[in-house]
C-alpha positions as CSV (number, residue, x, y, z in Angstrom):
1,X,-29.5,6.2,23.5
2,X,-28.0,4.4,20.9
3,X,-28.8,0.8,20.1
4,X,-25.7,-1.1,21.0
5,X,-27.0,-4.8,19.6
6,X,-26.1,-6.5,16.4
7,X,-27.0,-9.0,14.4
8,X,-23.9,-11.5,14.2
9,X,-23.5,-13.2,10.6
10,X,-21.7,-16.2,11.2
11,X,-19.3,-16.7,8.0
12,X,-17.7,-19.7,7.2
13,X,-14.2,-18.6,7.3
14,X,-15.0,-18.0,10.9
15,X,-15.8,-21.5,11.8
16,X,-12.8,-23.9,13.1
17,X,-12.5,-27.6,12.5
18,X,-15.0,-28.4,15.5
19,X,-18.1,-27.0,13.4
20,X,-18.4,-23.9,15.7
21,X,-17.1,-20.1,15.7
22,X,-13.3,-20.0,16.3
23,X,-12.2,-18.2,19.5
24,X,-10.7,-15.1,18.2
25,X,-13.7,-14.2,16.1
26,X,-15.6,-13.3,19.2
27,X,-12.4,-10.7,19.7
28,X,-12.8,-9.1,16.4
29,X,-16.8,-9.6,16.5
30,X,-16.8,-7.4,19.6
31,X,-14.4,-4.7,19.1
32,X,-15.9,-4.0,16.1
33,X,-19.6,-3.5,17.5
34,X,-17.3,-1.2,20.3
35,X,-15.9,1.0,17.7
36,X,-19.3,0.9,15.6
37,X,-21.0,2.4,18.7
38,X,-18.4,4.9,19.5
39,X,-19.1,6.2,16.4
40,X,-23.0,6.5,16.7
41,X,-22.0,8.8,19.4
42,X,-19.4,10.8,17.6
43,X,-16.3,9.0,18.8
44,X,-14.9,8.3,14.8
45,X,-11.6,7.4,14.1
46,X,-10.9,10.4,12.3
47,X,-12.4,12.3,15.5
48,X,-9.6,9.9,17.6
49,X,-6.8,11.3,15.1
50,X,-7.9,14.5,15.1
51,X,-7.9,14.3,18.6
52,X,-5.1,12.9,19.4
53,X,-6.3,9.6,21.7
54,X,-7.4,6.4,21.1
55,X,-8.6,3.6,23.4
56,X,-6.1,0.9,24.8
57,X,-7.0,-2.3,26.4
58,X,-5.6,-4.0,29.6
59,X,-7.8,-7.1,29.5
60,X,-10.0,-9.4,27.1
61,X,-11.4,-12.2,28.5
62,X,-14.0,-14.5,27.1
63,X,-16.0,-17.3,28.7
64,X,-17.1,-19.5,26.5
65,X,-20.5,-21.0,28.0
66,X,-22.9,-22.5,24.7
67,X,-21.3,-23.4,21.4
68,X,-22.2,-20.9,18.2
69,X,-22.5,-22.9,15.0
70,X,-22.5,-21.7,11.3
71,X,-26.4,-21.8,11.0
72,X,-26.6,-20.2,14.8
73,X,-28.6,-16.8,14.9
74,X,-26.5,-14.5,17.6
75,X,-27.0,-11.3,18.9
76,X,-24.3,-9.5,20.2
77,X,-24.7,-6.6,23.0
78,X,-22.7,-4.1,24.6
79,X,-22.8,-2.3,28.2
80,X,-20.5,-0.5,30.1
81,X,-19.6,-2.3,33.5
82,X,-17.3,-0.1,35.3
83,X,-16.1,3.8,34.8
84,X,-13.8,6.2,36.4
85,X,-15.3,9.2,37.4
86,X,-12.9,11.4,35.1
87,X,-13.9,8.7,32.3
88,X,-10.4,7.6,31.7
89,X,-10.5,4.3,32.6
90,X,-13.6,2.0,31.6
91,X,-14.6,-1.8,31.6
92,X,-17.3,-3.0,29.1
93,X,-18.6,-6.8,28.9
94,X,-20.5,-7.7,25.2
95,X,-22.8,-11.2,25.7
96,X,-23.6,-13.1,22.6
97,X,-27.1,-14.4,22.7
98,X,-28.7,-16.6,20.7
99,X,-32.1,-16.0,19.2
100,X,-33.7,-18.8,21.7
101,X,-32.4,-16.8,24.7
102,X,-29.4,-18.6,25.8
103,X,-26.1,-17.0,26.9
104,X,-23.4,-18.2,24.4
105,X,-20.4,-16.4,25.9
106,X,-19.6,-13.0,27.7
107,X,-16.6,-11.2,26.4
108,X,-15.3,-8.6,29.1
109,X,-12.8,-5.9,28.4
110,X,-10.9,-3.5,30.5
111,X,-9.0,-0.1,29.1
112,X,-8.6,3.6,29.1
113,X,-8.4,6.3,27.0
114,X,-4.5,7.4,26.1
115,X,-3.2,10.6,24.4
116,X,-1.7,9.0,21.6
117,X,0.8,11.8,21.4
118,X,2.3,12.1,24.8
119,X,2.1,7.9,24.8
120,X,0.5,8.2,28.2
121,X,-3.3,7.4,29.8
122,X,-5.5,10.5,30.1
123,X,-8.7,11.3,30.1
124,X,-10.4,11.7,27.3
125,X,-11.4,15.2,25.5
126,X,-15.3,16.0,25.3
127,X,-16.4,14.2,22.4
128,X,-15.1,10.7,24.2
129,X,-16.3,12.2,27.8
130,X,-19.5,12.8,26.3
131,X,-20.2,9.2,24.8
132,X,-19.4,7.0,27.9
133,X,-21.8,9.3,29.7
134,X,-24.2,8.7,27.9
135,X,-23.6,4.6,26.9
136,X,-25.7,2.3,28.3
137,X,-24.8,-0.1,31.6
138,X,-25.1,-2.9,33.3
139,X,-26.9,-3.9,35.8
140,X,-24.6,-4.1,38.4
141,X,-22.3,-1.0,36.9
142,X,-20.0,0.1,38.9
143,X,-18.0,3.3,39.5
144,X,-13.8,2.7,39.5
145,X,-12.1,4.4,42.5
């Protein structure tokens, strides 16, 4: 299983006038550790093009529970929460921790795998079916009816 955890580098740019990471960096800060551990399990973007599908979100929501600061060491995790059975539809929540322990936020996403040819939600060929299999969950994962 890969290791779904990263390091989170706090740059300046990404601080707002408050002294403290703006909102939408915890957005970009977790789709990109999403599409960094697709590709550990062979879900590239080339694979995705080649392939014809590419994920699509319904939801983003963040709560915001602990303020992250420029000089703040932050982990940030991934787990899937919920799955379809067919693997076309998927929830997966990130929490950014910081490196005493505390819960800093929990950024939850809902979406689906679309065939990016026929505009439409499917489920997804081998290669994605094979890496939410295999990805790590929650505790309280739960199967989508």
């Amino acid at each position: 299983m890969a290791d779904l955890s990263r390091p989170i580098h706090v740059r300046w740019s990404d601080v707002d006038p408050n002294f403290h990471l703006r909102h939408s960096c915890y957005y970009d800060m977790a789709a990109q550790l999403r599409v960094e551990a697709l590709d550990t399990y062979g879900v590239t973007l080339k694979a995705m093009q080649e392939g014809g599908f590419g994920p699509i979100l319904f939801r983003e929501e963040c709560v915001f529970k602990r303020e992250i600061r420029y000089a703040d060491r932050i982990t940030l995790d991934m787990k899937l929460s919920r799955l379809r059975k067919d693997h076309a539809r998927w929830s997966f929540r990130h929490a950014f921790i910081r490196d005493d322990g505390t819960l800093c936020a929990v950024l939850s996403v809902d979406g689906a795998w679309m065939d990016i040819r026929l505009r439409k939600l499917a489920p997804p060929p081998a290669i994605a079916d094979e890496a939410m299999a295999a990805l790590p969950r929650t505790d309280d994962f739960e199967w989508l009816p």
